[in-house]
C-alpha positions as CSV (number, residue, x, y, z in Angstrom):
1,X,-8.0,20.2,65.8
2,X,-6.0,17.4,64.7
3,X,-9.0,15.8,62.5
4,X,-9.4,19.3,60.7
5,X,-5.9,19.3,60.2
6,X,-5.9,16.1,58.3
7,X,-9.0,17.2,56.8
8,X,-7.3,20.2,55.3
9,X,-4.6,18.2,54.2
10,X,-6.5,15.7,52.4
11,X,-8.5,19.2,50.7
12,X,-5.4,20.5,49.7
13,X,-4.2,17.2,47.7
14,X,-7.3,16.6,46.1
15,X,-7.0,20.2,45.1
16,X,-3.7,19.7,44.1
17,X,-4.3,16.5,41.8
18,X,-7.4,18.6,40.1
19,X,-5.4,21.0,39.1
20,X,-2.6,18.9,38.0
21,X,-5.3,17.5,35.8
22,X,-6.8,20.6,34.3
23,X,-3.2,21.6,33.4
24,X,-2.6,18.5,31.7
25,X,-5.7,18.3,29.7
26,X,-5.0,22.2,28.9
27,X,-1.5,21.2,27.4
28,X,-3.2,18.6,25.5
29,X,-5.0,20.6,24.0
30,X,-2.3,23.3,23.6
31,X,-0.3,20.3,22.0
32,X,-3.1,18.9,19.4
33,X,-4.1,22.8,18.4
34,X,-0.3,23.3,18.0
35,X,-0.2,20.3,15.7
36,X,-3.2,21.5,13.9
37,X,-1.6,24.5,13.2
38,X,1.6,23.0,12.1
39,X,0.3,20.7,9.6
40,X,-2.0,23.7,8.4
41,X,1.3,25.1,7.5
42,X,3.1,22.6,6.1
43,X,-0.2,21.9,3.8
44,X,0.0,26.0,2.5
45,X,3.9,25.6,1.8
46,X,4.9,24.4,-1.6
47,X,6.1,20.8,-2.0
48,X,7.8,22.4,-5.1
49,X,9.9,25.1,-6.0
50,X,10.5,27.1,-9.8
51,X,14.1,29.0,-10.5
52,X,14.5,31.1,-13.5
53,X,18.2,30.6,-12.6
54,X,18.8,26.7,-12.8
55,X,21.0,24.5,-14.7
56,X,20.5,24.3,-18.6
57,X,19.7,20.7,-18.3
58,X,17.7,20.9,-15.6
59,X,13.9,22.2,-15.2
60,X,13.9,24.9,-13.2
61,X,11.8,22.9,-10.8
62,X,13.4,22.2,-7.6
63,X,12.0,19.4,-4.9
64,X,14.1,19.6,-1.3
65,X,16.6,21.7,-2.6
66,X,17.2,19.5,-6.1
67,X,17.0,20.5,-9.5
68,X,14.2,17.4,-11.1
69,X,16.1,16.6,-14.3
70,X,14.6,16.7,-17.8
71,X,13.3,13.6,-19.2
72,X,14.9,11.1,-21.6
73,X,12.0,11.0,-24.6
74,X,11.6,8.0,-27.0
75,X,14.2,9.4,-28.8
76,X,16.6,7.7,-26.1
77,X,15.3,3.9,-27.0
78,X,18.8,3.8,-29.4
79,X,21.1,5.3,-25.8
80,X,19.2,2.7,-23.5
81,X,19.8,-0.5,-25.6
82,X,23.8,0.7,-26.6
83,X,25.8,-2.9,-26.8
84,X,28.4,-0.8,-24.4
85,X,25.9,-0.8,-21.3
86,X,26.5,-4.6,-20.7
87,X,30.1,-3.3,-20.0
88,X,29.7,0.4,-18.7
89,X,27.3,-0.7,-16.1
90,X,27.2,-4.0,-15.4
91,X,23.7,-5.3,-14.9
92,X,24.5,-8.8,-13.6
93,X,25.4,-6.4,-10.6
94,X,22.5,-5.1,-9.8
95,X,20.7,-7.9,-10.6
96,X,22.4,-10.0,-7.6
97,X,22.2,-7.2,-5.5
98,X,18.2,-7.6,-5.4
99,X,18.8,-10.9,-4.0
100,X,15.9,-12.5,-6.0
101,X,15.0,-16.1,-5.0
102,X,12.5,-16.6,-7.3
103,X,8.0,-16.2,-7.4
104,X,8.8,-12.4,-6.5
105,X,6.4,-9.5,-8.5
106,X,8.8,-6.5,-8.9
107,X,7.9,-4.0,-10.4
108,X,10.4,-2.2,-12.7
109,X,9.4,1.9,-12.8
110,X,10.3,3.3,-16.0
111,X,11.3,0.1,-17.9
112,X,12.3,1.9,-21.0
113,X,12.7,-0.3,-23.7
114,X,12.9,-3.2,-21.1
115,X,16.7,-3.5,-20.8
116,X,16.4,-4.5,-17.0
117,X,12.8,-6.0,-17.5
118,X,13.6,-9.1,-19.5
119,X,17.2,-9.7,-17.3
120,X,14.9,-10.1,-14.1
121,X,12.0,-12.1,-15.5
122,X,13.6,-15.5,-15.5
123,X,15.2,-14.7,-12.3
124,X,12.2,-14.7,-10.5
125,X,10.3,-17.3,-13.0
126,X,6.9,-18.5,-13.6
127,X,5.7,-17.9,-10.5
128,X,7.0,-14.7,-10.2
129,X,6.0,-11.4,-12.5
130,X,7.6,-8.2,-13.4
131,X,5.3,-5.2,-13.9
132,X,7.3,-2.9,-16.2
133,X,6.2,0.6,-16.1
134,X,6.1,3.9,-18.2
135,X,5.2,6.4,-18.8
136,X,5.6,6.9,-22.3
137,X,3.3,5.4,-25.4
138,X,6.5,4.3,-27.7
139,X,8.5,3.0,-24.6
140,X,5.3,1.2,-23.8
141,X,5.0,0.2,-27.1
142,X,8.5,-1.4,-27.2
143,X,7.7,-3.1,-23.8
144,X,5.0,-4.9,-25.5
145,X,6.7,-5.9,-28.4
146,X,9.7,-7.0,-26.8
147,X,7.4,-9.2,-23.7
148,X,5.9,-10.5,-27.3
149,X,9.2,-11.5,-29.3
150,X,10.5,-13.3,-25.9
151,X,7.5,-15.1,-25.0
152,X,7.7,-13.5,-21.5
153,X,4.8,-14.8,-20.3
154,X,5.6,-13.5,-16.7
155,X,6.3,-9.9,-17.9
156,X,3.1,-7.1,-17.4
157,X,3.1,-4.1,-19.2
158,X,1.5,-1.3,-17.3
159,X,1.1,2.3,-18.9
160,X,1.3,5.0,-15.3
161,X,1.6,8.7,-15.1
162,X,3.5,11.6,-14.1
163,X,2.5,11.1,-10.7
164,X,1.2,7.3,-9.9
165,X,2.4,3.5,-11.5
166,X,-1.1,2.7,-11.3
167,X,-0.2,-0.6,-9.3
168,X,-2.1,-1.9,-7.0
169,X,-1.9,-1.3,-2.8
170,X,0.3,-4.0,-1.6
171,X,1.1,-6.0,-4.3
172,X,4.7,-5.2,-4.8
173,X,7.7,-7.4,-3.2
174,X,10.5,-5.2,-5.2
175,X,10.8,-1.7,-6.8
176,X,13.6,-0.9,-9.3
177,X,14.4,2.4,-11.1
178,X,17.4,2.5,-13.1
179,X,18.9,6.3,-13.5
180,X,15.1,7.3,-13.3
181,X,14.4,8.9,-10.0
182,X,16.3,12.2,-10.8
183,X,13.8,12.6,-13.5
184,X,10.3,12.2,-11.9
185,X,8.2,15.0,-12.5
186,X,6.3,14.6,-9.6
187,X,8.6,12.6,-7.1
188,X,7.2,13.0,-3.6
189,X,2.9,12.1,-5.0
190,X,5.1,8.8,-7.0
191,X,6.9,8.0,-4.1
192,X,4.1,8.0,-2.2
193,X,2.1,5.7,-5.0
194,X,4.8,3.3,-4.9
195,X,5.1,3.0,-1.2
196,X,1.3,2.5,-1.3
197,X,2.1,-0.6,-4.4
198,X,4.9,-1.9,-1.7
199,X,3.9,-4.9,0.3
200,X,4.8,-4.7,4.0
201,X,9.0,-5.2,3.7
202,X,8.8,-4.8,0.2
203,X,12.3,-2.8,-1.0
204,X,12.9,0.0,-3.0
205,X,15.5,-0.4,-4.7
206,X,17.3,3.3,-7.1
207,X,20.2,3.2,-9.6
208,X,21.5,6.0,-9.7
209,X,24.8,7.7,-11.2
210,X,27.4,9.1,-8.5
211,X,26.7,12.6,-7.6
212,X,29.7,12.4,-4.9
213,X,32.5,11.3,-7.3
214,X,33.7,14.6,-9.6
215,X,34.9,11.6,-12.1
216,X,31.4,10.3,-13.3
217,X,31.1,12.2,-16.4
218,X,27.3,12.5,-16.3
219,X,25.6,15.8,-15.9
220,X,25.1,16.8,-12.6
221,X,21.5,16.8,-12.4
222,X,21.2,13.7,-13.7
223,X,23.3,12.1,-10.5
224,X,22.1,11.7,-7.1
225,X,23.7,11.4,-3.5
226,X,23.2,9.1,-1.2
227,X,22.3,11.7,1.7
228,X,20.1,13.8,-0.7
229,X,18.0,9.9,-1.5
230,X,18.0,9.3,2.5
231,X,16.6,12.4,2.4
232,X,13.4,12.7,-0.2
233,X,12.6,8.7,0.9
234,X,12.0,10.0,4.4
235,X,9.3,12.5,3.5
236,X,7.5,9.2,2.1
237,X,8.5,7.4,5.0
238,X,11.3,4.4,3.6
239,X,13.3,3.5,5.6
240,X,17.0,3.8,4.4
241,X,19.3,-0.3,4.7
242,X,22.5,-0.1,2.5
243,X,24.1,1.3,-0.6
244,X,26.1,-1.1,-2.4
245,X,29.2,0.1,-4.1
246,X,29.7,-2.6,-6.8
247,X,29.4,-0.6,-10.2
248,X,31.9,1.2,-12.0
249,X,29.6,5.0,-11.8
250,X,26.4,3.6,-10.3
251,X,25.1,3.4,-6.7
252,X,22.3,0.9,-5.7
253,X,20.2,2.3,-2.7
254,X,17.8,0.0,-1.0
255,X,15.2,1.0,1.3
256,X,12.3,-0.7,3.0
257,X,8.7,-0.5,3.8
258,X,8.5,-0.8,7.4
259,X,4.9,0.1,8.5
């Protein structure tokens, strides 16, 4: 009696750890079809979003809750190169906030007519490059002529799209955008380009006008907070390090590469 006792006993746990098993693998698979599903979603659901009531400056196109600005055309070449921006927003600044030691590439995203472009390119020297990107054929243009009339022999002048910098996968040490992000067209698919371009613990590195201070007298969609950045760089998966407060109207935002 005893023997079939122990018999039983050792039935019933064997029984028990089979069906402990089957309702594991049946969560599993609750779990992965769950995800499935999820991601399905999330894959039908707009990255975008289109107002007809937005703000006059704005386009009417909305990315996590933000109006996308309207872009600064050629036209703005004479704005960019004002002899007030030495003083209004101080790009020694920002320049020593990359913390460049020289033999770096960065790549500077929609270099305009190269005002920060040709300020970094002797910081990080002949061993170092700086990719200056845009989008547009005359800023492009001026890129050229401008690497040309300095003899900037380190300086590459790359012509990318809406949506991609057209750099290559882990080249990148440093990305800069100067009071640009708030205008991408297509923000998450370039974010995702550039974090491709990034080498592992490469930085990305936004300029950006104070939307939190009332006093910057900038229009509002062409600021950006800190929280809303931490925000849009996650979906790309950057990983938020500091905010330095050193310009007059300006916040520089750093994030990082990790994996």
């Amino acid at each position: 009696m005893r023997a079939d006792r122990h018999d039983g006993t050792r039935l019933t746990r064997q029984t028990l750890v089979m069906a402990l098993g089957l309702i594991a693998c049946l969560f599993a698979a609750e779990l992965s079809a769950f995800s499935a599903i999820a991601q399905a979603v999330r894959a039908t659901q707009p990255i975008y979003e289109t107002r007809t009531d937005h703000d006059p400056n704005g386009t009417g196109k909305f990315y996590m809750g933000r109006e996308i600005a309207q872009v600064m055309g050629a036209g703005g070449i004479t704005w960019l190169n004002r002899p007030q921006r030495e003083d209004e927003e101080k790009p020694a600044l920002v320049i020593a906030a990359l913390n460049l030691k020289g033999g770096e590439t960065v790549a500077d995203i929609g270099a305009g007519s190269g005002f920060y472009t040709f300020k970094i390119a002797p910081k990080v020297g002949p061993s170092g490059k700086v990719l200056a990107v845009d989008i547009q054929d005359e800023m492009v243009a001026a890129l050229r002529r401008g690497a040309a009339d300095r003899n900037a022999m380190n300086v590459e002048v790359t012509k990318g799209s809406e949506r991609d910098p057209h750099l290559p996968a882990n080249s990148v040490d440093l990305v800069l955008m100067v009071d640009v992000y708030h205008e991408l067209s297509f923000p998450y698919e370039m974010m995702t380009a550039i974090r491709n371009a990034l080498k592992p613990g490469g930085r990305m590195v936004f300029v950006e006008y104070r939307k939190e201070d009332p006093a910057v007298a900038i229009k509002e969609v062409h600021k950006m907070a800190v929280d809303q950045l931490k925000k849009e760089m996650g979906a790309v998966r950057l990983t938020y390090i500091r905010t330095v407060e050193t310009l007059p109207l300006q916040h520089i935002v750093i994030f990082e590469k990790r994996d």
